[in-house]
C-alpha positions as CSV (number, residue, x, y, z in Angstrom):
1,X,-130.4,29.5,271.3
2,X,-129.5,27.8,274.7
3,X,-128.3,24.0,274.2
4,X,-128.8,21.2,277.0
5,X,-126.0,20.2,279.4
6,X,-123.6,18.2,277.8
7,X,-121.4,16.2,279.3
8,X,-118.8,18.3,281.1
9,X,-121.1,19.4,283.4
10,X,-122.1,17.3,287.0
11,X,-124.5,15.1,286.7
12,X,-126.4,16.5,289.8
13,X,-127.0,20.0,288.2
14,X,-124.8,21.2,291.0
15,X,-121.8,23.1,290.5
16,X,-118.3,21.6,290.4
17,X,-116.0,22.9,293.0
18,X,-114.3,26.2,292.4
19,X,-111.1,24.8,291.7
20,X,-112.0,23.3,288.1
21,X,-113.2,26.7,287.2
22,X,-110.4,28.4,288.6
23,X,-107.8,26.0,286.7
24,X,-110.5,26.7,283.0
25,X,-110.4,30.5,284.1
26,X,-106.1,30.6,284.1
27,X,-105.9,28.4,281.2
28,X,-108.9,30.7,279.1
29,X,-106.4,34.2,279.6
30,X,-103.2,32.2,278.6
31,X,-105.1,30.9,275.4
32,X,-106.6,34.0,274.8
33,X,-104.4,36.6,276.1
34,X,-101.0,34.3,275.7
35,X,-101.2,32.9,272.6
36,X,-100.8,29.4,274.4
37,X,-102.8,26.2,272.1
38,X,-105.8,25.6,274.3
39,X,-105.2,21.5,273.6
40,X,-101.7,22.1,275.2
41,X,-102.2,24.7,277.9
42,X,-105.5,22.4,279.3
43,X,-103.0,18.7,279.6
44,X,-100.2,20.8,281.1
45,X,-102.4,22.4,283.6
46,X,-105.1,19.0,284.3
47,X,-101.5,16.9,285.2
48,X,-100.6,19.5,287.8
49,X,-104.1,20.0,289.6
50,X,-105.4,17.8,292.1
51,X,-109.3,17.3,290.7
52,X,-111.2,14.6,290.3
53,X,-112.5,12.9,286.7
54,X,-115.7,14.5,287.3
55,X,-114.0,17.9,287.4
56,X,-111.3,17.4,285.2
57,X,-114.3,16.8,282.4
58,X,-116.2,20.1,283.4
59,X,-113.1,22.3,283.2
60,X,-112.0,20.3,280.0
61,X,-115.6,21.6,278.5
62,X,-115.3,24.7,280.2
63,X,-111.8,25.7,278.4
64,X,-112.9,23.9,275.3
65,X,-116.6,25.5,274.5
66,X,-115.6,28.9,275.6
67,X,-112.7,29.3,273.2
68,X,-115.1,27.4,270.4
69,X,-117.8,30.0,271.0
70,X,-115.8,33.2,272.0
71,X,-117.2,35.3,269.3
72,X,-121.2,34.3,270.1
73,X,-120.2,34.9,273.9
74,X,-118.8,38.2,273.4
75,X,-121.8,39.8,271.6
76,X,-124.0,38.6,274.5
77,X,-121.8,40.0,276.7
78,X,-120.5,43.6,274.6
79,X,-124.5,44.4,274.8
80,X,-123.7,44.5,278.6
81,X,-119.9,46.3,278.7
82,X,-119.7,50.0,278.5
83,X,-115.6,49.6,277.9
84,X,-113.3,46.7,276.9
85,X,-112.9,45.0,280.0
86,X,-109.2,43.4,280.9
87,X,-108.4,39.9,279.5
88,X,-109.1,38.0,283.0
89,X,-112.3,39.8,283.8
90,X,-113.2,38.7,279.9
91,X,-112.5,35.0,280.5
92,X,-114.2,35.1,283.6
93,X,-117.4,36.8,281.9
94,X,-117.6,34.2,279.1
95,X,-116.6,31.4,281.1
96,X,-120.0,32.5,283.5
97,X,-122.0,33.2,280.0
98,X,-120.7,30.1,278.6
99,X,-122.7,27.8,281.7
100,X,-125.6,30.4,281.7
101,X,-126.8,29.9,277.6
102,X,-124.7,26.9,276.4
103,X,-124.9,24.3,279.6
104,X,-128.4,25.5,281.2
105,X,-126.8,25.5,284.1
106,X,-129.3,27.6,287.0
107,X,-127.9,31.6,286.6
108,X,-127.8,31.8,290.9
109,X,-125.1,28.1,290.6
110,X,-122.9,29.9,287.1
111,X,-123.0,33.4,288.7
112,X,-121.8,32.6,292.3
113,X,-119.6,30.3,291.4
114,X,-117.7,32.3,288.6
115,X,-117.7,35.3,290.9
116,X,-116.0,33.5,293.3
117,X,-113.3,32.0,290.8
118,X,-112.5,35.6,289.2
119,X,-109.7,37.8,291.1
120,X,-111.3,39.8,293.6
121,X,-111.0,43.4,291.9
122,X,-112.9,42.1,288.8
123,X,-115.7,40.6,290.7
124,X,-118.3,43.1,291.2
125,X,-118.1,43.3,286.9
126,X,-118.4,40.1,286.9
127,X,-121.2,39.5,289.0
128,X,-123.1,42.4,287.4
129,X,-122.9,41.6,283.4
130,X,-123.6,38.1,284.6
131,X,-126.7,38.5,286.3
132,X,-127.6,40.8,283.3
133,X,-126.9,37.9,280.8
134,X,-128.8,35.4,282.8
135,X,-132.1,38.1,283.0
136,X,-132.0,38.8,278.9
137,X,-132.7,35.2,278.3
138,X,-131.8,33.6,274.9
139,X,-130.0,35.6,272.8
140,X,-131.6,36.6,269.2
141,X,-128.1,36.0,267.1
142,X,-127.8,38.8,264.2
143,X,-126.2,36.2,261.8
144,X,-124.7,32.9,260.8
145,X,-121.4,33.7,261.4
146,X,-122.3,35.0,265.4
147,X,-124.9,32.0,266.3
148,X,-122.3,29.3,265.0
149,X,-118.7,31.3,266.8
150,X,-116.7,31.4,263.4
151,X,-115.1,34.0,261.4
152,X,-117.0,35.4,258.6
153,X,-114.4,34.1,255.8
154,X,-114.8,30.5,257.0
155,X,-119.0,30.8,256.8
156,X,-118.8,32.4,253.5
157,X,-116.3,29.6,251.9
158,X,-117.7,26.8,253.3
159,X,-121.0,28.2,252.0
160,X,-119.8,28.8,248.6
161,X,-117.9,25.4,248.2
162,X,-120.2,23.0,249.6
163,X,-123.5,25.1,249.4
164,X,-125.0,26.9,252.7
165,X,-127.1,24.0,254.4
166,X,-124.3,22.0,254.0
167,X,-122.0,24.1,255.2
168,X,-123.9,25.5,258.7
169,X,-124.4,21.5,259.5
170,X,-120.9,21.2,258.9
171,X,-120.0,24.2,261.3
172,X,-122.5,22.9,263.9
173,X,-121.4,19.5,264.3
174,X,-118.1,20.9,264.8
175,X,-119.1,22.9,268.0
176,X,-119.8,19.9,269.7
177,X,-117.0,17.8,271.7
178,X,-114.8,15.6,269.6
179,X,-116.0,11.8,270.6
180,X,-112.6,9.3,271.1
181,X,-112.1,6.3,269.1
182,X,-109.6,3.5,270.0
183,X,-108.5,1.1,267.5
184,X,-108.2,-2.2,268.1
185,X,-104.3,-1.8,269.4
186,X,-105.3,0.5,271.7
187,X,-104.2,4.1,269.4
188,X,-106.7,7.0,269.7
189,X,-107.4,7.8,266.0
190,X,-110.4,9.6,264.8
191,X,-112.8,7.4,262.4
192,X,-112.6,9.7,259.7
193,X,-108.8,8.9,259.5
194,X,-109.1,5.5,259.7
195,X,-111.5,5.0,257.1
196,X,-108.2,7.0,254.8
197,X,-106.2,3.9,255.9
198,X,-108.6,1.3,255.1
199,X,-109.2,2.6,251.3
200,X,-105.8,2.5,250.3
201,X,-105.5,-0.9,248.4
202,X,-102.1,-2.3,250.5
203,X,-101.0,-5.9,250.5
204,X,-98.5,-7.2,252.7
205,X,-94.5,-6.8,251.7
206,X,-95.9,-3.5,249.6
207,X,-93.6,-0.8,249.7
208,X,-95.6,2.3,251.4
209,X,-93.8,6.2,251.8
210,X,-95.9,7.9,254.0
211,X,-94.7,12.0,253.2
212,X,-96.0,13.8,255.8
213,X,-96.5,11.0,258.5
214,X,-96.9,12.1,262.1
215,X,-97.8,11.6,264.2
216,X,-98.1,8.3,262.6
217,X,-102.1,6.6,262.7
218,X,-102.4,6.1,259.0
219,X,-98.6,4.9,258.6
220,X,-99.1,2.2,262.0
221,X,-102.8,1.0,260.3
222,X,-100.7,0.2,257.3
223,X,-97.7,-1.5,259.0
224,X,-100.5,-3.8,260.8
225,X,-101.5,-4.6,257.5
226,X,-98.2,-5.9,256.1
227,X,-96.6,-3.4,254.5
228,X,-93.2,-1.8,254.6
229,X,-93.6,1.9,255.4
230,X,-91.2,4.8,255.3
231,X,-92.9,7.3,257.6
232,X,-91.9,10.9,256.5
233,X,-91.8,14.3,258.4
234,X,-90.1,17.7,258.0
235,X,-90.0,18.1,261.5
236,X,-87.5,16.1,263.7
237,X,-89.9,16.6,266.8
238,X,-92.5,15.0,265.1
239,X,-90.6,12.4,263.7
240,X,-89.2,11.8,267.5
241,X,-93.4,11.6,267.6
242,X,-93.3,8.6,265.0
243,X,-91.0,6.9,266.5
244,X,-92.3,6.2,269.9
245,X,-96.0,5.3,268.0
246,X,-94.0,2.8,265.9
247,X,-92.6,1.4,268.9
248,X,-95.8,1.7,271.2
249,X,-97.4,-0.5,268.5
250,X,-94.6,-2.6,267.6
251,X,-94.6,-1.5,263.9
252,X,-91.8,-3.1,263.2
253,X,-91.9,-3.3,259.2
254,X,-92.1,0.8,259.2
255,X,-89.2,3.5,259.3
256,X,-89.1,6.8,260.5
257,X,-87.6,9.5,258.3
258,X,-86.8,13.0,259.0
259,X,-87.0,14.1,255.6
260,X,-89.3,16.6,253.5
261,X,-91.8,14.9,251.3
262,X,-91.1,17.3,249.3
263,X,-87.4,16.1,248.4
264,X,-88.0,12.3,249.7
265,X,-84.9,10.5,250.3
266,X,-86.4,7.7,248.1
267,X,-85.9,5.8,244.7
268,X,-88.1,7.0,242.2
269,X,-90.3,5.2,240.2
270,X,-90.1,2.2,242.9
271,X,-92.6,2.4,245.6
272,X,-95.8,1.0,245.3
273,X,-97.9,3.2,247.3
274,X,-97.5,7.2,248.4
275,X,-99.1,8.9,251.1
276,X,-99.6,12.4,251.1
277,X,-101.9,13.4,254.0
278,X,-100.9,16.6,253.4
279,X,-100.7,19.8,255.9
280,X,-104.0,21.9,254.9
281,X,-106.1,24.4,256.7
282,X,-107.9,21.5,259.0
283,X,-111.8,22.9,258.4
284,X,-112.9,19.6,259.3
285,X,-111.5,19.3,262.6
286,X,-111.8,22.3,264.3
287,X,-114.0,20.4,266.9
288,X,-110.5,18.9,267.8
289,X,-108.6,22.1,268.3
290,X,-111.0,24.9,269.5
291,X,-108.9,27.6,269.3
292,X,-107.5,26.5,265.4
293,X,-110.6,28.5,263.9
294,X,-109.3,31.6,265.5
295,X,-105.6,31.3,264.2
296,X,-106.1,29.7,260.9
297,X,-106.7,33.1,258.0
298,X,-107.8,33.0,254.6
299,X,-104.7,34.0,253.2
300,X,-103.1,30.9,254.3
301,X,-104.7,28.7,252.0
302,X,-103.2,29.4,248.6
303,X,-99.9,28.8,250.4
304,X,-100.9,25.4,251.9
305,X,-102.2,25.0,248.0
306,X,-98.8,25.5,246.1
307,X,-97.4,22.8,249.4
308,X,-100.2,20.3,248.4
309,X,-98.8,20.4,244.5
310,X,-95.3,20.0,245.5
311,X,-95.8,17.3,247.7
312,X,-98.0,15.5,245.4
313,X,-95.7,16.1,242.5
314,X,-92.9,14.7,244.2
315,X,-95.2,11.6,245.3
316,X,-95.7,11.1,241.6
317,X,-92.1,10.5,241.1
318,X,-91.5,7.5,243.6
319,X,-94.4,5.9,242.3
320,X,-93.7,2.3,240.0
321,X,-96.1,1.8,237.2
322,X,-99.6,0.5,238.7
323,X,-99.0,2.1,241.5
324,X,-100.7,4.0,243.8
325,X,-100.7,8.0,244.9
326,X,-103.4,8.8,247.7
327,X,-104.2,12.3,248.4
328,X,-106.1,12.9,251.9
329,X,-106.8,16.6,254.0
330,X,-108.8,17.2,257.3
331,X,-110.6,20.1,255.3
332,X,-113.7,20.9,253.4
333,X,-112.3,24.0,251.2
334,X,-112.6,23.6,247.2
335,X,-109.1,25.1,246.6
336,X,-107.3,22.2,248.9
337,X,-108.9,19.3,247.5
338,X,-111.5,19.6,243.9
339,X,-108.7,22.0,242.8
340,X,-105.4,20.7,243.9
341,X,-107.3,17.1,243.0
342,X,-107.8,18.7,239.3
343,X,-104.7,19.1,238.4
344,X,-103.3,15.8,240.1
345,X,-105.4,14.2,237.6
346,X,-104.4,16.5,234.8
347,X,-101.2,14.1,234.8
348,X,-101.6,11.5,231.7
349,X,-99.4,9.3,233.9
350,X,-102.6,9.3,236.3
351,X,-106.0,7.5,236.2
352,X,-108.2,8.6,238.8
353,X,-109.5,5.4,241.0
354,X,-113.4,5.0,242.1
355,X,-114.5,6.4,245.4
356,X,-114.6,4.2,248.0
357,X,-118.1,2.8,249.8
358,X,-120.0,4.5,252.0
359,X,-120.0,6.3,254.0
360,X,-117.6,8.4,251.4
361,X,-119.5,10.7,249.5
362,X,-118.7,11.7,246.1
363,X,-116.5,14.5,245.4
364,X,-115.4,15.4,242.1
365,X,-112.8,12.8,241.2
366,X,-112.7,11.2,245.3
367,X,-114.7,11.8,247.8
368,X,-115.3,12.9,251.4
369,X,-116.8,12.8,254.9
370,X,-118.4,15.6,256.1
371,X,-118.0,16.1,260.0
372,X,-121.2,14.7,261.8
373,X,-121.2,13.3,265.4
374,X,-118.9,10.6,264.7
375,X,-116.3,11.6,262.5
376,X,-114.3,14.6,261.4
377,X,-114.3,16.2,257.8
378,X,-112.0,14.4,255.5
379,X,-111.2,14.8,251.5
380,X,-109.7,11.7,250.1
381,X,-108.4,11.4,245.8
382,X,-106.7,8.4,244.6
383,X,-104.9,7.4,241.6
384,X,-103.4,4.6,239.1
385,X,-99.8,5.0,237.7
386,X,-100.5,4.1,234.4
């Protein structure tokens, strides 16, 4: 069904000059036809143009709720295509469908202007399919999976884990533009994260390792807060990410590590708290990276799985008696967090702790946030070392 304007688009109803479409138009066929990561491509190519806020935002939606809805896009358009057409005429026809059902914005203002910001030899298809889309009116979606712009295996496990209404609210709210939280320092850190940081129980001089760290919200919260962290990741380009956070926010009682959490360069049996806020599949912030739900398969999940034991396994080890191991993903899949949190608590050196307040739901032994307008998915476990 078509959707009001949202934000992105001008506040006059008019459209924005050619040259924000143009810029969404290039940056659409290198995410789409280069493999590039839509929330890279979009910076790199805003910092060179010479638009306004106003027009930065509209081709920041543009880019953004194309790639989210590429598959709903496409079968309005394929009921119009008689061949496969080339990857810029395809950008250029869903970027032009994209303003015509999703925005509202008036067909003669989407056609026109995305005609005009297509390469010339693709324009008359353009113009054509277009004006075809905008006279059909709203489409009559032949599933779940087409209506929401996801592939089929993430509707059917979401549906199967958390139950189907659950699931397609889930999926919805994630279509919509990721809102920006500051904390009080200034960093940009979603709520859903910070509400991780504020239930581990943390008192100042506590020793905190952080395992998989960058690019380092959760590990500066707790540094505010007193403790010593040792900030953890495999990767010495995200590590180079840690440190300038903990120097942006002067966290000076925290250390950056390039180390694997899986083999932490660390004393066992001596810290009080572990981290793991562990790689997963990220199902509950695809509204953050629109192009993740196209990249991200099924069959990547039992491997994430056996990376969520180890890392948790090895957490177990650093961990004095009474303290504390806290398990936190960005996803919403049973086999990444009722599952791995199972057999966490399996351990007879580990007593499951009580979910935190609300707004934490419960799930099995922890609980979780399920994405709404404010906040991302998150899946949160903690335990006592007895």
């Amino acid at each position: 069904m078509s959707r009001p304007a949202r934000t992105g688009r001008p506040a006059s109803g008019r459209p924005a000059v050619t040259g924000a479409r143009r810029l969404a138009l290039d940056v659409l066929v290198r995410v789409d036809a280069g493999g590039a990561y839509a929330n890279v491509a979009l910076p790199a190519a805003l910092k060179k143009a010479d638009l306004d806020e106003r027009d930065r935002a509209f081709a920041t939606e543009l880019v953004y709720g194309v790639t989210r809805r590429r598959r709903a896009l496409d079968w309005v358009l394929d009921a119009f295509l008689v061949a496969p057409p080339p990857a810029p005429a395809r950008a250029a026809l869903r970027m032009g469908a994209y303003q015509i059902i999703e925005l509202g914005t008036p067909a003669y203002a989407a056609v026109s202007a995305t005609v005009s910001a297509a390469s010339r030899k693709h324009r008359a298809l353009v113009n054509a399919v277009l004006r075809r889309v905008a006279d059909a009116g709203a489409p009559d979606w032949p599933d779940d999976p087409t209506r929401l712009s996801y592939p089929d295996w993430i509707v059917d496990t979401l549906s199967d884990d958390l139950g189907r209404s659950t699931a397609l609210a889930a999926l919805e709210s994630m279509n919509n533009p990721a809102p920006v939280h500051r904390r009080d320092d200034g960093y940009v850190q979603d709520l859903s994260s910070q509400l991780v940081t504020d239930a581990i129980e943390v008192r100042a001089g506590d020793l905190v390792a952080d395992l998989c760290a960058a690019p380092g919200g959760k590990a500066t919260g707790l540094a505010a807060r007193g403790a010593t962290v040792i900030a953890c990741d495999s990767h010495r380009g995200r590590a180079g990410l840690l440190e300038a956070n903990r120097g942006a926010l002067g966290a000076a009682s925290m250390t950056v590590v390039a180390a694997d959490g899986r083999h932490p360069p660390l004393r066992r049996g001596r810290v009080d708290v572990v981290l793991v806020d562990a790689p997963c599949s990220g199902l509950g912030t695809l509204r953050r990276r629109p192009d993740a739900r196209w990249r991200i398969e099924r069959s990547a999940i039992p491997r994430l799985v056996e990376l969520q034991r180890s890392l948790l396994d090895a957490a177990t080890g650093l961990l004095r008696p009474g303290g504390q191991l806290v398990y936190s993903v960005c996803t919403l899949t049973a086999a990444e967090t009722l599952e791995v949190a199972a057999e966490v608590s399996a351990d007879a050196r580990l007593e499951p702790l009580p979910r935190p307040p609300s707004p934490w739901q419960s799930h099995g032994c922890g609980a979780m946030l399920l994405p709404d307008a404010d906040r991302d998915g998150m899946a949160l476990f903690r335990w006592r070392r007895t």
